[in-house]
VEXDREN-2710 file (C-alpha; in Angstrom, 1 decimal):
% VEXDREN-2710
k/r/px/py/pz
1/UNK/131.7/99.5/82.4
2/UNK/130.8/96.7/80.1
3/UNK/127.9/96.0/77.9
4/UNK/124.1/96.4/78.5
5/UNK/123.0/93.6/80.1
6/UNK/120.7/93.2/77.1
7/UNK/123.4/93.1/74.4
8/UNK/124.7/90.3/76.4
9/UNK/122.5/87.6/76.0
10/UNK/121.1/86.6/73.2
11/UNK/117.0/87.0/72.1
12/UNK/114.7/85.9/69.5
13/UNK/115.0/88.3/66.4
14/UNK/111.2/89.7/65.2
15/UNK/110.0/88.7/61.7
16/UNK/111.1/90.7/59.0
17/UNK/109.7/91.0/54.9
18/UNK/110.5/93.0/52.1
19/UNK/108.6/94.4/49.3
20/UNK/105.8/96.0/51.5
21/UNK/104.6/99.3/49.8
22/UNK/102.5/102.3/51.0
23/UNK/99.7/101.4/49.2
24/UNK/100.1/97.3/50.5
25/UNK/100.9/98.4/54.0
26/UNK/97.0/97.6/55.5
27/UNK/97.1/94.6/53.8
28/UNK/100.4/93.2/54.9
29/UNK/99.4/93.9/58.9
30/UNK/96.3/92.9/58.5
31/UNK/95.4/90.4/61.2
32/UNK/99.3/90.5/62.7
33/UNK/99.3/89.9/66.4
34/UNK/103.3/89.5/66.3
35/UNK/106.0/92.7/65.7
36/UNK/107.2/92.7/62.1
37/UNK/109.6/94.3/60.8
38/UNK/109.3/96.2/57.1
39/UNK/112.3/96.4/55.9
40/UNK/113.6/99.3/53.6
41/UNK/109.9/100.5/53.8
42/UNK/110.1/103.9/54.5
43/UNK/113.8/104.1/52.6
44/UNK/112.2/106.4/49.7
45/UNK/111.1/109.4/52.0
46/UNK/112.6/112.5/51.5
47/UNK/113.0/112.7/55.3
48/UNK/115.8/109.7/55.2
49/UNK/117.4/110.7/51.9
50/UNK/118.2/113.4/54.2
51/UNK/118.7/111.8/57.4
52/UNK/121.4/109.4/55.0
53/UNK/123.4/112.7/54.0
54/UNK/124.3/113.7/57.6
55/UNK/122.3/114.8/61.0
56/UNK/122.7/118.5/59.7
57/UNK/121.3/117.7/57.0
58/UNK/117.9/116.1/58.6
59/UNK/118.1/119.1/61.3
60/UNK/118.0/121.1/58.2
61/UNK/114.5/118.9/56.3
62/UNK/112.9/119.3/59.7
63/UNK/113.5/122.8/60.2
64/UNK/112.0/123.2/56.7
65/UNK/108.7/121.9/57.1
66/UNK/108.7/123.1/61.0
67/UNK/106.0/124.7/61.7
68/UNK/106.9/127.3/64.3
69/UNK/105.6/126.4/67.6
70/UNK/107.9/126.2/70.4
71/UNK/108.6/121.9/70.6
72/UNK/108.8/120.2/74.3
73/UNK/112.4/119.9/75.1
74/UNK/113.7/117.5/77.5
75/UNK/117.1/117.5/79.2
76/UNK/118.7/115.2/81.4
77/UNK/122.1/115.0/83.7
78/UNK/124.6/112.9/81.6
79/UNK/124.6/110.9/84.6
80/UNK/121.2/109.2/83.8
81/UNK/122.8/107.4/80.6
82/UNK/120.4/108.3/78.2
83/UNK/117.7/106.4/80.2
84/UNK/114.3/108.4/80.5
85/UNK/113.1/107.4/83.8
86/UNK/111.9/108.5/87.2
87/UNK/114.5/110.3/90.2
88/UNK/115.7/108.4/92.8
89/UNK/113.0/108.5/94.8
90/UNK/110.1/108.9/92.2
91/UNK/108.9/111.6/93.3
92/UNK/109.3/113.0/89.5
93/UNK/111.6/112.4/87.0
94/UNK/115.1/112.7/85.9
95/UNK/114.4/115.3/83.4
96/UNK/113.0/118.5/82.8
97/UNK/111.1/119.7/80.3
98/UNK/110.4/123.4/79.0
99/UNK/109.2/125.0/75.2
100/UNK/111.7/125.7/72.8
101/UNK/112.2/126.2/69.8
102/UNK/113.0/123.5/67.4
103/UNK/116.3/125.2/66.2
104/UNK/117.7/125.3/69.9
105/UNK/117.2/122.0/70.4
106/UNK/118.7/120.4/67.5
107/UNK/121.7/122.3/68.1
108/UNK/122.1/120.9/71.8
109/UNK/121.7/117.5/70.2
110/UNK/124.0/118.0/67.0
111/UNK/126.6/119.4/69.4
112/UNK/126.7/116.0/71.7
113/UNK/128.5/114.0/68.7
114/UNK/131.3/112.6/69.5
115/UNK/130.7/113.1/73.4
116/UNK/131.7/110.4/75.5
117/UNK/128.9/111.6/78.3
118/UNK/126.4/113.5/76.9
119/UNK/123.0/115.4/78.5
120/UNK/120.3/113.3/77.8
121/UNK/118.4/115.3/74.8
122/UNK/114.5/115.2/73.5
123/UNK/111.4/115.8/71.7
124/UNK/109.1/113.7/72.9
125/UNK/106.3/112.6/70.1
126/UNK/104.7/115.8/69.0
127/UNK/102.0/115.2/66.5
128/UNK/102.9/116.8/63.2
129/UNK/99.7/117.8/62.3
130/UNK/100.4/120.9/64.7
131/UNK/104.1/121.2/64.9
132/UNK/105.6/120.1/61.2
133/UNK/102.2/120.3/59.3
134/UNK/103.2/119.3/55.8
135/UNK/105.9/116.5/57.1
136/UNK/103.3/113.5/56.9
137/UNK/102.2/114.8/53.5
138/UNK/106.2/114.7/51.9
139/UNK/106.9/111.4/53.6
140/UNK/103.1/109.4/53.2
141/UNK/103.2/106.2/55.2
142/UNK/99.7/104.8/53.7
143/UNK/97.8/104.9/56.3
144/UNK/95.6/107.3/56.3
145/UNK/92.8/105.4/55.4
146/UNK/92.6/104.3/59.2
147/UNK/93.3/108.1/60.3
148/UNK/96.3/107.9/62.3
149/UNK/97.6/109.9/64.9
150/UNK/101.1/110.4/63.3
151/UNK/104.1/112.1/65.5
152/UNK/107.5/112.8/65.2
153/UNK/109.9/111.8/67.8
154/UNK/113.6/112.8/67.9
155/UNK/116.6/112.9/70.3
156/UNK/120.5/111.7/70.8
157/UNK/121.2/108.1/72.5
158/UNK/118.2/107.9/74.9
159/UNK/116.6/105.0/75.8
160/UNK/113.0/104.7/76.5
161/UNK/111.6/102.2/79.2
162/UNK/109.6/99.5/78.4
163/UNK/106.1/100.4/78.3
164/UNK/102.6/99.7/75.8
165/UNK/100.4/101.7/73.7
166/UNK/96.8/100.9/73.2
167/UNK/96.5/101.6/69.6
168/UNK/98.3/99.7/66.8
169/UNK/101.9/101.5/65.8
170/UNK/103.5/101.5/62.3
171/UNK/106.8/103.3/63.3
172/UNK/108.7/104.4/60.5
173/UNK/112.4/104.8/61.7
174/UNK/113.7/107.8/59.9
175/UNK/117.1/108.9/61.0
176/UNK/119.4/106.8/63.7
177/UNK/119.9/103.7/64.5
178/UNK/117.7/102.1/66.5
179/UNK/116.6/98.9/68.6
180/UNK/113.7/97.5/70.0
181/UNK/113.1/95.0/72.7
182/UNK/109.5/93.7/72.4
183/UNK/107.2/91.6/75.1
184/UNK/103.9/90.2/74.8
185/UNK/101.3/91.8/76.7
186/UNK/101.0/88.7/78.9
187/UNK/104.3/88.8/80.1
188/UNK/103.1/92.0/82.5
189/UNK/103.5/91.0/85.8
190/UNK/107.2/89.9/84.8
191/UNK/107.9/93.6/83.7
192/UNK/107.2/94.8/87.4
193/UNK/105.2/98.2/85.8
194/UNK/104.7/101.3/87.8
195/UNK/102.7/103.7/89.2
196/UNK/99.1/103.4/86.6
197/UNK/98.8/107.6/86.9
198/UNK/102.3/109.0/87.1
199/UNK/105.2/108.0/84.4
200/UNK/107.5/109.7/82.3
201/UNK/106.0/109.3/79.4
202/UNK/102.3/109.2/80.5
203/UNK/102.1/106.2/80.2
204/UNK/103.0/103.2/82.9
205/UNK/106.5/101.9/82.2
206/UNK/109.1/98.5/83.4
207/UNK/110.4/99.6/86.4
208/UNK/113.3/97.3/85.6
209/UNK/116.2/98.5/84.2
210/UNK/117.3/96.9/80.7
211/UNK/120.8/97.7/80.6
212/UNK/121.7/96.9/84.7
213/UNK/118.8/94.9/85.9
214/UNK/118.1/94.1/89.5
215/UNK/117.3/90.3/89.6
216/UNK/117.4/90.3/93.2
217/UNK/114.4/93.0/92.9
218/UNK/112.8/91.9/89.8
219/UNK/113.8/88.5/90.1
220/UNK/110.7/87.5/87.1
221/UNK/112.9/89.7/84.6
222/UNK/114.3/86.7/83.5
223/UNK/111.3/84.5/82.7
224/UNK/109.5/87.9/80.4
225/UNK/113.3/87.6/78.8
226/UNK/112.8/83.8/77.8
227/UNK/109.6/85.5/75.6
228/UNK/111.5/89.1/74.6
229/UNK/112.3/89.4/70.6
230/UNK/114.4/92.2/69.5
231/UNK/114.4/94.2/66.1
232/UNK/117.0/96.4/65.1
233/UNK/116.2/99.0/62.2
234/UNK/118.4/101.1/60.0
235/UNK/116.9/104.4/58.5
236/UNK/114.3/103.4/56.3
237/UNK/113.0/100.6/57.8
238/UNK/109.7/100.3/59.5
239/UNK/108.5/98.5/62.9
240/UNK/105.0/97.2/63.0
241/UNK/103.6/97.0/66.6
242/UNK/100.3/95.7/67.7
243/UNK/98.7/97.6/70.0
244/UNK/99.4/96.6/73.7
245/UNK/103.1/94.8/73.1
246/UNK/105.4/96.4/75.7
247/UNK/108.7/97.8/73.8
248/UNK/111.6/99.2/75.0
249/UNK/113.6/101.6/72.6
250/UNK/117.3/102.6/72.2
251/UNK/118.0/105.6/70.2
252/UNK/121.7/104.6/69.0
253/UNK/123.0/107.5/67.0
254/UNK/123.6/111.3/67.9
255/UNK/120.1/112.2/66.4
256/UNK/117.5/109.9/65.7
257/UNK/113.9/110.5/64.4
258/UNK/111.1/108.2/64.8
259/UNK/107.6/108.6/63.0
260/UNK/105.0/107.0/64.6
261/UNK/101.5/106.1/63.2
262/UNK/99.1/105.4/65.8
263/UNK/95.1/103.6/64.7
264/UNK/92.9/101.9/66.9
265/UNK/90.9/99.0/66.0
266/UNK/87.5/100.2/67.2
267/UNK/85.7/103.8/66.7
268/UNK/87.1/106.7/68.6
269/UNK/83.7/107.5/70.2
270/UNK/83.8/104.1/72.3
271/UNK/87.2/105.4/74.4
272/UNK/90.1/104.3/75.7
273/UNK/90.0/101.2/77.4
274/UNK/92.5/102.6/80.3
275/UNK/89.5/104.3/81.4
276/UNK/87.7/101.2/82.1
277/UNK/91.1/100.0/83.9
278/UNK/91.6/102.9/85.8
279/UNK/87.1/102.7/86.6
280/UNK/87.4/98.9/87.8
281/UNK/90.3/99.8/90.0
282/UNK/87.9/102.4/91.5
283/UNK/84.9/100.0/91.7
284/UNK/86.3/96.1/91.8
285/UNK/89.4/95.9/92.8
286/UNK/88.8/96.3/96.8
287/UNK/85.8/94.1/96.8
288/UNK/86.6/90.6/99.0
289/UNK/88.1/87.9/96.7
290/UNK/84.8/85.9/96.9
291/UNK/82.9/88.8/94.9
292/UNK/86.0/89.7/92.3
293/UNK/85.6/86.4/91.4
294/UNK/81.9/86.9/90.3
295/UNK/82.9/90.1/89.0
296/UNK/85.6/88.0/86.7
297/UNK/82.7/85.9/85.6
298/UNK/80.5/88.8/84.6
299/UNK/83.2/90.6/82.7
300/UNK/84.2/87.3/80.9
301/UNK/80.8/86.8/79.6
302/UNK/80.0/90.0/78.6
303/UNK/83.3/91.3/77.6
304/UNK/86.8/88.9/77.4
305/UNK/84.8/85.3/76.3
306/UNK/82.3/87.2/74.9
307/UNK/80.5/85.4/71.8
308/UNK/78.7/86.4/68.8
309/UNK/75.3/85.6/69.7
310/UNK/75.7/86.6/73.5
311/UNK/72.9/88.8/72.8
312/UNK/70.4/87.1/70.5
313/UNK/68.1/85.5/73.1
314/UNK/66.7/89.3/74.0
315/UNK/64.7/90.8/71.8
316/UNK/66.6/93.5/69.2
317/UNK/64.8/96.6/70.5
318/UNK/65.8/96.1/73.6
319/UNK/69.4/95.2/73.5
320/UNK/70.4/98.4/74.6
321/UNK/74.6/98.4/75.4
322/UNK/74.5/95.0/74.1
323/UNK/74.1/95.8/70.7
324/UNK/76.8/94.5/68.5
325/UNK/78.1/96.7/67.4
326/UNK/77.9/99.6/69.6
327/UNK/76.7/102.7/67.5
328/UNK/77.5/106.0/68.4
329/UNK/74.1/107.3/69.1
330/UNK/74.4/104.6/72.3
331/UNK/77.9/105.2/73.3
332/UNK/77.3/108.4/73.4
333/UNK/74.1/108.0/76.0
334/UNK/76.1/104.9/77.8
335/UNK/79.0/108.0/78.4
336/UNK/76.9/110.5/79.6
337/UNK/75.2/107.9/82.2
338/UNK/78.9/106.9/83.0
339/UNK/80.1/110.7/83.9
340/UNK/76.8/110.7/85.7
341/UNK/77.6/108.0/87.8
342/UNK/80.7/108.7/88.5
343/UNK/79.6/112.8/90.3
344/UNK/77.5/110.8/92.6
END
């Protein structure tokens, strides 16, 4: 077999600085809209020192500051080639997954080196908060000014599909080698996603296959390629990924951990936005073409063009959902007449 199909051609490279610190970290993302890459950010955490000395020694710092809980494990056929993804006929996936305990599953992976076709082996991201409570605290991003969700992810040479995240991602790259292949969010219907509700890692992923894609199926593949940029990090460097840029990962090494930091840009009590997706797929997307269109020029207003003023021609006190911004005494009573709505 010869190379990936994406180590074949040649893509943009993402924007790379040095000399961004913990405590400059906000600051130096501030207002980014493109993937940057930090290098040597994360290079003074006791988590790489360790990862540097050898993947023993990182199985060993994680087990320290483990906190006991059986971890998610995933295993797949060596037949798969590292790529998480669905079976054959997607009625599942090509992996299962079971609790275990950390220890066990390091092993598996530690014992793959060297392998020329090993089972695919994971932990998918666990927040460390509940399973390696003092981790975040020994190895302090700087971001907990915009409380994160922070999670540890680890495995041998997997590859992820391409998929987004809703929040904003500062993904420290601890141990392993690894590489990212980043899209724009516009570049969706060239990525040929799947199903919305069912995907391997909850969330909806490129049904295309990086490494051996089907042009004759996904013959757009080529034009999201002509926008792809890649990054490739050593331990100790940092990716920054605004929210809703599809990325597909490659863990190169026999164990690689990945810490994530996850913020949103808007108050938890307003919700995910998926849940608007997943409510105008119930309500709009059916309508004739005539009315969508309507719909379109509704949520433009209100929502996609919406201005700063869009509000200011009705009175303050009566602005209800339209008050900018929303405060949570209103989300919380525009919620409750949503789940209302919706048992009807």
């Amino acid at each position: 077999m010869g190379k990936p199909y994406i180590e074949t051609i040649e893509l943009a490279s993402v924007e790379e600085i040095r000399g961004v610190a913990p405590e400059t970290v906000l600051d130096a993302v501030a207002g980014v809209t493109q993937p940057l890459i930090l290098r040597d950010y994360c290079a003074h955490f006791p988590a790489v020192q360790a990862g540097k000395t050898s993947p023993r020694a990182m199985a060993d710092y994680l087990l320290d500051h483990y906190g006991g809980n059986p971890v998610i494990g995933c295993h797949g056929a060596p037949e798969a080639g590292g790529r998480i993804f669905y079976n054959e006929d997607m009625s599942g996936f090509n992996f299962d997954s079971r609790r275990v305990p950390l220890a066990a599953l390091l092993d598996e992976i530690l014992a793959t080196e060297g392998a020329a076709q090993a089972p695919m082996l994971y932990m998918p991201s666990s927040e460390v908060s509940y399973w390696f409570p003092e981790f975040a605290a020994a190895n302090d991003a700087g971001v907990s000014s915009v409380s994160p969700i922070g999670s540890l992810w680890l495995g041998n040479k997997v590859r992820v599909a391409a998929h987004y995240d809703f929040p904003n991602n500062l993904a420290c790259n601890i141990a392993g080698r690894r590489r990212f292949t980043l899209l724009p969010p516009e570049q969706i219907a060239n990525l040929y996603p799947g199903p919305l509700e069912f995907a391997p890692g909850g969330q909806e992923v490129s049904l295309v296959d990086f490494y051996q894609p089907d042009f004759a199926r996904f013959p757009r593949f080529r034009n999201a390629l002509e926008h792809a940029q890649v990054a490739e990090l050593q331990p100790g460097d940092a990716l920054y990924i605004p929210g809703m840029w599809w990325h597909h990962v490659e863990s190169l090494d026999t164990l690689n951990v990945l810490f994530t930091h996850w913020w949103r840009d808007s108050a938890a009590y307003m919700g995910r936005p998926t849940n608007a997706l997943l409510h105008a797929v119930l309500g709009l997307r059916n309508l004739p073409a005539h009315q969508r269109k309507a719909w379109k020029a509704l949520f433009d207003y209100y929502i996609f063009d919406a201005e700063e003023g869009v509000s200011e021609h009705i009175p303050a006190n009566v602005r209800g959902v339209l008050e900018q911004p929303l405060s949570l005494e209103t989300a919380m009573q525009l919620r409750a007449k949503l789940q209302n709505d919706l048992k009807r």
